[in-house]
Biopython code that builds the backbone (N, CA, C, O; Angstrom):
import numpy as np
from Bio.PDB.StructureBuilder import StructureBuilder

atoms = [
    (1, "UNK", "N", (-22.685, -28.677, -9.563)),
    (1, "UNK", "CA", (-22.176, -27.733, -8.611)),
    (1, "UNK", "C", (-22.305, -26.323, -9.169)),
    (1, "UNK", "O", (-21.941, -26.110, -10.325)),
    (2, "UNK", "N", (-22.826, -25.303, -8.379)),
    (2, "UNK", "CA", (-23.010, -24.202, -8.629)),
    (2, "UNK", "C", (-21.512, -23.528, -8.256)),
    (2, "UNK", "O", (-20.939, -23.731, -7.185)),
    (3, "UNK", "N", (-20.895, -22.539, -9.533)),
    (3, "UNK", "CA", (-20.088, -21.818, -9.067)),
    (3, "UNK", "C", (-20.155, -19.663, -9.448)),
    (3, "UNK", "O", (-20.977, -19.051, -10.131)),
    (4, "UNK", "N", (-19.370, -19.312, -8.940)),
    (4, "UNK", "CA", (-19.637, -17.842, -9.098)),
    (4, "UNK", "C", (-17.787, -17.172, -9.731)),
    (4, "UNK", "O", (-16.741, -17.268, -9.089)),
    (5, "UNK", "N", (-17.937, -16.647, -10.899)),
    (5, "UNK", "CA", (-17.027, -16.370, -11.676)),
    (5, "UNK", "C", (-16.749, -14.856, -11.934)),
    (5, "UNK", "O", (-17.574, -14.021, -12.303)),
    (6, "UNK", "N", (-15.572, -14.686, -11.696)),
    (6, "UNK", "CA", (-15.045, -13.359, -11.508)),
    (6, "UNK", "C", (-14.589, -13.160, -13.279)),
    (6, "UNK", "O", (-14.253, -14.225, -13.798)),
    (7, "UNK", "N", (-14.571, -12.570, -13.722)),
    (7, "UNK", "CA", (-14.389, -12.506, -15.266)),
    (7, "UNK", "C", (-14.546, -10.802, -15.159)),
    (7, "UNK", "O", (-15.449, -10.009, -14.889)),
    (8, "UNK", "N", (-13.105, -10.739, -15.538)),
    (8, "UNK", "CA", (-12.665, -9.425, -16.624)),
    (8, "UNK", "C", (-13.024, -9.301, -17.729)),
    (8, "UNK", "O", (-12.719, -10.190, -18.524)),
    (9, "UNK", "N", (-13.836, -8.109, -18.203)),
    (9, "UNK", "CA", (-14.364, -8.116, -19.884)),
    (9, "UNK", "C", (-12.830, -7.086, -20.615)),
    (9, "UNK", "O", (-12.808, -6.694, -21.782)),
    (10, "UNK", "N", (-12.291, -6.966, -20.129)),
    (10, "UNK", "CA", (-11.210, -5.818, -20.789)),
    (10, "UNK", "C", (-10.137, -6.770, -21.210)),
    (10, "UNK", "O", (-9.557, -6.724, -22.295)),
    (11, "UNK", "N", (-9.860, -7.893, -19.971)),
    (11, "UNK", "CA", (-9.038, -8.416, -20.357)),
    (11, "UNK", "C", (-9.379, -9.931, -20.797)),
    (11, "UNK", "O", (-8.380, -10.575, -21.118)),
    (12, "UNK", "N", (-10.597, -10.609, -20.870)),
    (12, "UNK", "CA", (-11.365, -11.467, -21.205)),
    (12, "UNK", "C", (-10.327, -12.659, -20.878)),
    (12, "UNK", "O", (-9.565, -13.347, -21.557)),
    (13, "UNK", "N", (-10.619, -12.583, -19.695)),
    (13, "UNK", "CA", (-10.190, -13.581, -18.966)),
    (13, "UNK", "C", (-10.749, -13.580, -17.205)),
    (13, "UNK", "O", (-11.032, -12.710, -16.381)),
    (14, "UNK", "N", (-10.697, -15.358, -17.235)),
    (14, "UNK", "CA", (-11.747, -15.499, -15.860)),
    (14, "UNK", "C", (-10.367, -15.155, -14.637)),
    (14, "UNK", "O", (-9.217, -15.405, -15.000)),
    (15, "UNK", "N", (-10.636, -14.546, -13.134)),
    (15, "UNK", "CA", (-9.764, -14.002, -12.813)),
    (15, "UNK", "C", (-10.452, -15.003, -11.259)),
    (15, "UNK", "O", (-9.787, -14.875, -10.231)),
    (16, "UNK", "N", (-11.282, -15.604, -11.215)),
    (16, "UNK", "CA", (-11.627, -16.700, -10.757)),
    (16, "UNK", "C", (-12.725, -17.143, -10.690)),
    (16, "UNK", "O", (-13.656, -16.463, -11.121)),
    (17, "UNK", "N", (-12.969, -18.476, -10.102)),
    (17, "UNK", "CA", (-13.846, -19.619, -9.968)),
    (17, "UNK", "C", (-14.090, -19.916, -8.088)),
    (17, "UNK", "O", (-13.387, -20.429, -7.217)),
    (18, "UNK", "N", (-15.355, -19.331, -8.109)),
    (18, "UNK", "CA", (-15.623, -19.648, -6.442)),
    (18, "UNK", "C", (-16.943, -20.801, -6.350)),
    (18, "UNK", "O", (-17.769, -20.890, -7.258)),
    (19, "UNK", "N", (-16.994, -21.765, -4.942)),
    (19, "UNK", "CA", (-18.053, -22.600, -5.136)),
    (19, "UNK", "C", (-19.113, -21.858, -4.405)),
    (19, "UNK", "O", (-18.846, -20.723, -4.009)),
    (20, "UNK", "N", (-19.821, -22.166, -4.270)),
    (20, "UNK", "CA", (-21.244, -20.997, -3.882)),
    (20, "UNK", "C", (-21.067, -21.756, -2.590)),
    (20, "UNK", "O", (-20.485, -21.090, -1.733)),
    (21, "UNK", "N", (-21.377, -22.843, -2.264)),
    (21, "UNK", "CA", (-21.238, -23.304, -1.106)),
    (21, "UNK", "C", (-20.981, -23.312, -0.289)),
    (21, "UNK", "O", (-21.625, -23.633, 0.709)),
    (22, "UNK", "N", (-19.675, -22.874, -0.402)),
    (22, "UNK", "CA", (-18.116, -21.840, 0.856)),
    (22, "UNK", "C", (-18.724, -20.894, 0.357)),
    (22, "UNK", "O", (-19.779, -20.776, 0.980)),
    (23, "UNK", "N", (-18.652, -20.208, -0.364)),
    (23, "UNK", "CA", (-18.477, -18.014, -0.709)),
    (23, "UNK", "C", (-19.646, -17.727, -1.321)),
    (23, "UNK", "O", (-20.035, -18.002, -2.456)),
    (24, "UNK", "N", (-20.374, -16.898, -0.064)),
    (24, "UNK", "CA", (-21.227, -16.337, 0.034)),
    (24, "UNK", "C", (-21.592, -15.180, -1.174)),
    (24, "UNK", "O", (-21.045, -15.548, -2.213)),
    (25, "UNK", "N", (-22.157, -14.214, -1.325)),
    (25, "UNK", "CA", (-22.082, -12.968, -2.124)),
    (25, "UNK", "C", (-21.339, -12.292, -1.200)),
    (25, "UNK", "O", (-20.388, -11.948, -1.902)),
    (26, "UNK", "N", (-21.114, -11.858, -0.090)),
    (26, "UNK", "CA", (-20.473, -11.177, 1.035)),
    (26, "UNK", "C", (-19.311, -11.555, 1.065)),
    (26, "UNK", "O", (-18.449, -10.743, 1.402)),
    (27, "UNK", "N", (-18.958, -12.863, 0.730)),
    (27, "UNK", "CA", (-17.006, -13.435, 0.545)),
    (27, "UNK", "C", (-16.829, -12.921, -0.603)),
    (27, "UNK", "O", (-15.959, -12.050, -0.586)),
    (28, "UNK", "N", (-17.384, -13.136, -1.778)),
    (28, "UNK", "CA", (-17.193, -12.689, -3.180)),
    (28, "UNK", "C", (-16.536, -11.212, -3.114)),
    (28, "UNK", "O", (-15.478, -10.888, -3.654)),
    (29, "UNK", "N", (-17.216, -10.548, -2.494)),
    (29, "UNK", "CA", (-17.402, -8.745, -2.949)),
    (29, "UNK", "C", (-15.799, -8.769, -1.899)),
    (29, "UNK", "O", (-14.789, -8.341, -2.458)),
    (30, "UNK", "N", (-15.682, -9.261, -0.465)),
    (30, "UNK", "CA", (-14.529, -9.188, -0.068)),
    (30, "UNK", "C", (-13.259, -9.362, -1.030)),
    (30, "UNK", "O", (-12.387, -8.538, -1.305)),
    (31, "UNK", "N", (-13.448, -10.917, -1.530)),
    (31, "UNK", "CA", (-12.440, -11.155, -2.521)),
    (31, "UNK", "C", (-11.490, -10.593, -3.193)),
    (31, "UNK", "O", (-10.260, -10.625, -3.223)),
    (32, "UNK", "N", (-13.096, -9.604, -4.200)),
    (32, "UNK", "CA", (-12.680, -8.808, -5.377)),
    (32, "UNK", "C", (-12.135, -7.748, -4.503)),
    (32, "UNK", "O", (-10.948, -7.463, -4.660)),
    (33, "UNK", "N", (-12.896, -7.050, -3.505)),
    (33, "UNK", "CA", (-11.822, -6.230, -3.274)),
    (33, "UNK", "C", (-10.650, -5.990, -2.486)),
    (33, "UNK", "O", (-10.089, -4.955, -2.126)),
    (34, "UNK", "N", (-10.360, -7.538, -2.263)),
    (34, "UNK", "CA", (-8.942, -7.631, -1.605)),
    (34, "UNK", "C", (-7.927, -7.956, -2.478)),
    (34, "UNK", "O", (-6.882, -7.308, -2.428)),
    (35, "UNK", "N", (-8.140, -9.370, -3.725)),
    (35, "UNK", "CA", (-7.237, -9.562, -4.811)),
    (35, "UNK", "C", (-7.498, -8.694, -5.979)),
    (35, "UNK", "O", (-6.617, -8.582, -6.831)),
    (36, "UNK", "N", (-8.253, -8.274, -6.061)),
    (36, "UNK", "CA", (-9.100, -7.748, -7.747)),
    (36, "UNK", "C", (-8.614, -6.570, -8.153)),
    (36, "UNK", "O", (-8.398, -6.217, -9.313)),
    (37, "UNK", "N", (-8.432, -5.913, -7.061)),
    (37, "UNK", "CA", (-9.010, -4.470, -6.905)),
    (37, "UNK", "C", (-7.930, -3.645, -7.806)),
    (37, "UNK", "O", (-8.322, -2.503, -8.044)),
    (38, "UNK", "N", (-6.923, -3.901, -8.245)),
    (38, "UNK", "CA", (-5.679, -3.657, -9.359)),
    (38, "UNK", "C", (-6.361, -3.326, -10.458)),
    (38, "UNK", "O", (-6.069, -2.324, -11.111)),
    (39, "UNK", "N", (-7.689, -4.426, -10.891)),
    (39, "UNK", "CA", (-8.384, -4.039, -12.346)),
    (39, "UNK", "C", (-9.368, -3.494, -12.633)),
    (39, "UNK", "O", (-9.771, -3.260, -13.772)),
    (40, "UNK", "N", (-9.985, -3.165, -11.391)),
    (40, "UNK", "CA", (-11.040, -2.322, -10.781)),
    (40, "UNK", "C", (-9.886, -0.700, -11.436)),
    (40, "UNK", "O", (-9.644, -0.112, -12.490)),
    (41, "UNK", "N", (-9.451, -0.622, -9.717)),
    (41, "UNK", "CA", (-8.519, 0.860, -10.516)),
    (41, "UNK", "C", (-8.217, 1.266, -11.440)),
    (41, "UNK", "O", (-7.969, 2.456, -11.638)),
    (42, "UNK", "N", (-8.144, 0.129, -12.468)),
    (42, "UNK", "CA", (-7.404, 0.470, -13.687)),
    (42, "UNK", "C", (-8.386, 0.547, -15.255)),
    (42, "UNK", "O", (-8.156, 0.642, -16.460)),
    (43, "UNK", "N", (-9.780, 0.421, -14.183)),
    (43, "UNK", "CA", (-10.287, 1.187, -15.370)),
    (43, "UNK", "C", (-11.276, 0.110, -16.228)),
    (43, "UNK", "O", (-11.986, 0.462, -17.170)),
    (44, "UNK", "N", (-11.166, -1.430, -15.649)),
    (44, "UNK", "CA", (-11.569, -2.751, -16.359)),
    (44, "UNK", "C", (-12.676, -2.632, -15.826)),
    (44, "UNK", "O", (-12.963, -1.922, -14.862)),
    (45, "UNK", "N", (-13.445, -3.422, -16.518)),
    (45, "UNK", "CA", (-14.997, -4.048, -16.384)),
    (45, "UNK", "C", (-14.617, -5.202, -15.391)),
    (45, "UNK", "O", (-13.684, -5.869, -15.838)),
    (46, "UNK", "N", (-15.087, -5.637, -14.142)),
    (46, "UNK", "CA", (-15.253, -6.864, -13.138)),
    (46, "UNK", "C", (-16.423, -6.915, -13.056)),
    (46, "UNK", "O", (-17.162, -5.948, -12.874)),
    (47, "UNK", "N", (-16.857, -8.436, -13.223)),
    (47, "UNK", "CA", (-18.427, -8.948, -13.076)),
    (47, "UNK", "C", (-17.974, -10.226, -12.525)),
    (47, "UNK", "O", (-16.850, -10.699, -12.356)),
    (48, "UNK", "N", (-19.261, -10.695, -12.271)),
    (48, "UNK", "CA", (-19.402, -11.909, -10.948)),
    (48, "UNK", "C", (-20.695, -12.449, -12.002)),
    (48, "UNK", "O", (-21.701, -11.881, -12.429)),
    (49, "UNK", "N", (-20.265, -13.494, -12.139)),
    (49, "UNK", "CA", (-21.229, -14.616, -13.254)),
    (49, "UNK", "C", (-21.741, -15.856, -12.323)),
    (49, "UNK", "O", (-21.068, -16.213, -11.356)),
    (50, "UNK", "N", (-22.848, -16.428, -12.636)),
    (50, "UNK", "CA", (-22.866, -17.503, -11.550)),
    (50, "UNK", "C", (-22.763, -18.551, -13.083)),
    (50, "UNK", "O", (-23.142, -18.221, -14.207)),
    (51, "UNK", "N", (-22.061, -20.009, -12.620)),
    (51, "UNK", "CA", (-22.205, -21.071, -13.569)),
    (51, "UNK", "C", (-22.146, -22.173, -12.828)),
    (51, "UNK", "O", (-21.446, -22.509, -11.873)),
    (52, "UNK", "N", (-23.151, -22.768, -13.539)),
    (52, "UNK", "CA", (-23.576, -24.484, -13.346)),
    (52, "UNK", "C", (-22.566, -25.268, -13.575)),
    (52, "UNK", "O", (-21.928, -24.703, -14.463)),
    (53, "UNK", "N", (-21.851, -26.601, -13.190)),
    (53, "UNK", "CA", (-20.949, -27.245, -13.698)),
    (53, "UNK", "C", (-21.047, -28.501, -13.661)),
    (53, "UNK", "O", (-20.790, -29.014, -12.571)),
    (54, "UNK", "N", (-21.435, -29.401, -14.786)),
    (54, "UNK", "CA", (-21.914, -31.035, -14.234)),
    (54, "UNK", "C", (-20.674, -32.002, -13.981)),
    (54, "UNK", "O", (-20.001, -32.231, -14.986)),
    (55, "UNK", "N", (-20.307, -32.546, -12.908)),
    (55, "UNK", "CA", (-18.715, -33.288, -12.958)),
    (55, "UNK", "C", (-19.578, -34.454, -13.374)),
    (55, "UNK", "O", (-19.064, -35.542, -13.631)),
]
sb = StructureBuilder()
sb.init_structure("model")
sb.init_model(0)
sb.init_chain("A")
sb.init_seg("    ")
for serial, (resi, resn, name, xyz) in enumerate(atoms, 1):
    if name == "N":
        sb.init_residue(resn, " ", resi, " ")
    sb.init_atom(name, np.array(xyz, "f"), 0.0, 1.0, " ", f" {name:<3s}", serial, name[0])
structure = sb.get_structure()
């Protein structure tokens, strides 16, 4: 399963885990800037990682 990962480099920690399947790049960018957007303002690094995951 392909997923897409919200990861803070300031605070090095993942801030979430989306499945590509449901959330588009267009849900993603909503996301971040509906929950995110606190670490955005404040000055943090936000990136969007894509990762493979074998269950």
């Amino acid at each position: 399963m392909e997923f897409r990962e919200i990861y803070c480099s300031n605070c090095k920690k993942v801030l979430g885990n989306y499945n590509t399947k449901f959330y588009n790049d267009d849900k993603i960018g909503e996301i971040i800037n509906t929950y995110h957007v606190s670490h955005i303002r404040s000055g943090h690094q936000v990136t969007v990682r894509k990762l493979i995951k074998k269950l």
